[in-house]
N, C-alpha and C positions, 0 to 999 in steps of 0.2 A: 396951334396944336393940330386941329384938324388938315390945316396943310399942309402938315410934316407927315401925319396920317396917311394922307393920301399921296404923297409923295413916295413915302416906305413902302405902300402896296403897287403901288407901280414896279416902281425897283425890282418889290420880290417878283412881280411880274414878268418881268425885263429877264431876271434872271432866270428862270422859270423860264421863259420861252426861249431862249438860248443856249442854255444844257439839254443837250438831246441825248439819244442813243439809240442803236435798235438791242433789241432783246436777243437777237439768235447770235448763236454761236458757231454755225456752220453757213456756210453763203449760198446760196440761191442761185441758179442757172437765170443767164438773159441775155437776150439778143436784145441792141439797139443803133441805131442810124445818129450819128452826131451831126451837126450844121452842114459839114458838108458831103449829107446824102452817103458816107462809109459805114458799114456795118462793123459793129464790133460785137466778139462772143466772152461769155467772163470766165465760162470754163476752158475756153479754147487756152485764151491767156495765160490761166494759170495753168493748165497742164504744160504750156513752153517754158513754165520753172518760174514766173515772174511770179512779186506778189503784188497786189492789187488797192491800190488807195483812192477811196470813193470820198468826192465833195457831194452832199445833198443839200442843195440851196434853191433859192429862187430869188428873182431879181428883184423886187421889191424889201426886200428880210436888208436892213442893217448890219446884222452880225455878218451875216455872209460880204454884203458889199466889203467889210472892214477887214475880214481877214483872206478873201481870195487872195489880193497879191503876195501870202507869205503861201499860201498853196501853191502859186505859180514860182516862187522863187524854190520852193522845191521840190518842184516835178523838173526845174533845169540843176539843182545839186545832187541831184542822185539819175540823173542821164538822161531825163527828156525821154520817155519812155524805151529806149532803147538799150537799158542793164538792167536793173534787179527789180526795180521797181516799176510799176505800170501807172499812171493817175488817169480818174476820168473827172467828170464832173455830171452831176445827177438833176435837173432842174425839178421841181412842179409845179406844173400849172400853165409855164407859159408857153409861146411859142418859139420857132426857129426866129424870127426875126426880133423879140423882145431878147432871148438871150443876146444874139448876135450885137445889140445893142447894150447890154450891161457888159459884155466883154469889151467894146468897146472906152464905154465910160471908165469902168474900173481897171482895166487890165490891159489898156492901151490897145486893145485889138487881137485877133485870134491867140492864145496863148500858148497853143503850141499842142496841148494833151485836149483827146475829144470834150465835146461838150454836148452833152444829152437834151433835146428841150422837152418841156413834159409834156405837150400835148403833140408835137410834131415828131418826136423821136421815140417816144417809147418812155420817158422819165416816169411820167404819174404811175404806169405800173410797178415798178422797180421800187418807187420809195413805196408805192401798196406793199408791196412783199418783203419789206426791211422792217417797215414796222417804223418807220422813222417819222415821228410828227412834229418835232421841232428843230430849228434852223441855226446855224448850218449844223450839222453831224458830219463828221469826219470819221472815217473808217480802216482799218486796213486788215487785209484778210491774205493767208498765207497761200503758197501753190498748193498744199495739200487742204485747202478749200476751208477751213480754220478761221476764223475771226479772230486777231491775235487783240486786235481792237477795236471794243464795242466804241467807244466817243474818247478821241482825242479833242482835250477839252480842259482848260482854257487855251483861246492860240493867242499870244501875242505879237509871235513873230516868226520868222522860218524857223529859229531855234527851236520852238517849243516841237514842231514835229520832229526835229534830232532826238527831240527826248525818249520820244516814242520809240524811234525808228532803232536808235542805238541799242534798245534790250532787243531787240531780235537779230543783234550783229549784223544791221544794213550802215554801209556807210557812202559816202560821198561817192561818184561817180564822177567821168566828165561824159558830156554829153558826145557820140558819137554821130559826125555828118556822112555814113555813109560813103565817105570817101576811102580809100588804102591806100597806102605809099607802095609805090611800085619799083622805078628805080632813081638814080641819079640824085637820092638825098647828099651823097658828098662831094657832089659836082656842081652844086649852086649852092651860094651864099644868102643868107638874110639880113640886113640889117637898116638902120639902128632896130634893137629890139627891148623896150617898149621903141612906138613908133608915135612920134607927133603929126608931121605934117605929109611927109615923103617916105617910102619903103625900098631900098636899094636892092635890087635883084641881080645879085654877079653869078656868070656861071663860067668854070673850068673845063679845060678838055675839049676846045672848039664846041661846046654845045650850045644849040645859039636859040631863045624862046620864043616859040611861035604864039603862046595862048597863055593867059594869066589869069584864074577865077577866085577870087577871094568868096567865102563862106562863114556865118555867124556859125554859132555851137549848137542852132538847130539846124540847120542847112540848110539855111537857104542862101539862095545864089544873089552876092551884092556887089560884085564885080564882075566883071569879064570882059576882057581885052584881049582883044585879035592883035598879033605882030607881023613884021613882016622875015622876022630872025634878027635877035641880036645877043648881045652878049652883058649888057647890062643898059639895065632899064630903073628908071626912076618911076614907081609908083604914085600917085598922090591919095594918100588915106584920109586925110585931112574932113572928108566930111563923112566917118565913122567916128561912131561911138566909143568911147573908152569899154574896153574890154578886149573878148580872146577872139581870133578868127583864125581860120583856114585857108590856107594858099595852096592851090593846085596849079602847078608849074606845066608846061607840057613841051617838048623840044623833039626834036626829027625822031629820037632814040627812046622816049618814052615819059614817064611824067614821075614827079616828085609832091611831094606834100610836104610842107614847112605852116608850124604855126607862131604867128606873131601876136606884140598885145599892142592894143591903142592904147597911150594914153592920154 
C-alpha cells in the first residue's frame, strides 16, 4: 500500500509539473539571439501580421524531449515560419551548446524555427516574464499581441496543435523555399512523378539545361548540377528522402520551378 502511495504522489507530481501555463493574457515585448547568433524581435513579428507560437523547455525536462518532435512537425505544416504562423522555442537555464545538443538528440538536428538558449540567448529572461514555471508550456499569441493560448496542453501529437490552431481559423500551409517560378514552366517536363530512383527532365522549344537545384520544403540546397546544355537529363534522386522537394531548372532564357515527391 505504501508503494502504491508513493507511487500516486509521484504521478500527481509528474502531472503537476507538466501542466504549465503563463498567467497573462497580453504578451511581452523581447529581443533574443537564437543558436545561430540572429536576433529576433516578438513585437516586430507580430506587427508583420504573423502569430507567434512559443516552446518553453529545457533540455533536461522529459515532457519537453517527448513532445518537441510534434512541435517541429508543425512549425513545417503551417509553413516553416514563413505564412501565418511564426514558432520559436524558449530554453532555461541552459546554454547555446547544451541546446545545440538536445536538438540534435531529439530533433535530428537544427529544426529549422530559432531556438532561444537561456543563459546564452536571452531565454531565462523571457520565461522570467511569462510567468512560466513548468515544462514544456506551449503558447500562441495573436498579431494583435493577444494570448489566444495560455497552455496548449496535453500534446500527444502534431494533431493536438491542429486542435488549437483550427478555432482561430489557422490552417495548413506549405512551406515556401524562397524560390518563384519565373518562366518556361510549359517547356519542360517532369517525370515519373512520385520519383523512386531517377528524375527525367525533358524540355521543348530548343531549350536546353544548363543548371539543375533541387530544394527540401525548408530550402535548403540538396542538389546542384552544373550542365553543359542539354535537352534531357536523367536526374538520380535515389538517395533523398521520401517526401516533397523543389527543382529549380535554369536554361539560356531563364528558369522554371517544378516540384516533385520522392517516394
Amino acid at each position: 500500500m505504501k508503494k502504491i502511495y508513493i507511487l500516486s504522489i509521484l504521478l500527481f507530481l509528474s502531472i503537476s509539473y507538466t501542466k504549465a501555463q503563463t498567467t497573462l493574457t497580453t504578451a511581452v515585448d523581447f529581443t533574443v539571439t537564437d543558436l545561430g547568433g540572429n536576433s529576433h524581435n516578438l513585437f516586430t513579428i507580430l506587427n508583420s501580421g504573423k502569430y507567434v507560437c512559443l516552446d518553453f523547455f529545457f533540455t533536461t525536462c522529459g515532457p519537453c524531449q517527448a513532445t518537441c518532435p510534434y512541435f517541429k512537425q508543425t512549425f513545417t505544416n503551417y509553413g516553416c515560419n514563413t505564412q501565418d504562423v511564426y514558432f520559436m522555442s524558449i530554453d532555461l537555464g541552459n546554454t547555446n551548446a547544451e541546446c545545440a545538443a538536445y536538438e540534435t538528440t531529439y530533433l535530428g538536428g537544427s529544426p529549422g524555427y530559432p531556438t532561444i538558449s537561456g543563459s546564452g540567448g536571452g531565454g531565462n529572461a523571457v520565461v522570467s516574464a511569462y510567468g512560466v514555471t513548468a515544462f514544456p508550456t506551449y503558447i500562441l499569441i495573436a498579431p494583435s499581441k493577444t494570448i489566444l493560448e495560455q497552455d496548449m496542453y496535453p500534446i500527444g501529437s502534431a494533431a493536438s496543435f491542429d486542435a488549437y490552431f483550427s478555432t482561430h481559423s489557422l490552417a495548413y500551409k506549405a512551406c515556401s523555399t524562397g524560390i518563384t517560378e519565373e518562366t518556361l514552366a510549359n517547356s519542360i517536363s517532369v517525370f515519373p512523378n512520385p520519383a523512386v530512383d531517377k528524375l527525367i527532365i525533358e524540355t521543348s522549344n530548343n531549350e536546353k539545361v544548363s543548371a539543375v537545384k533541387v530544394y527540401d520544403v525548408l530550402g535548403k540546397l540538396l542538389i546542384d548540377k552544373k550542365l553543359d546544355g542539354t535537352e534531357r537529363l536523367e536526374l538520380n534522386v535515389a538517395d533523398l528522402e521520401k517526401g516533397i522537394y523543389f527543382m529549380e531548372i535554369t536554361t539560356a532564357t531563364g528558369k522554371a520551378i517544378k516540384k516533385f515527391n520522392k517516394a
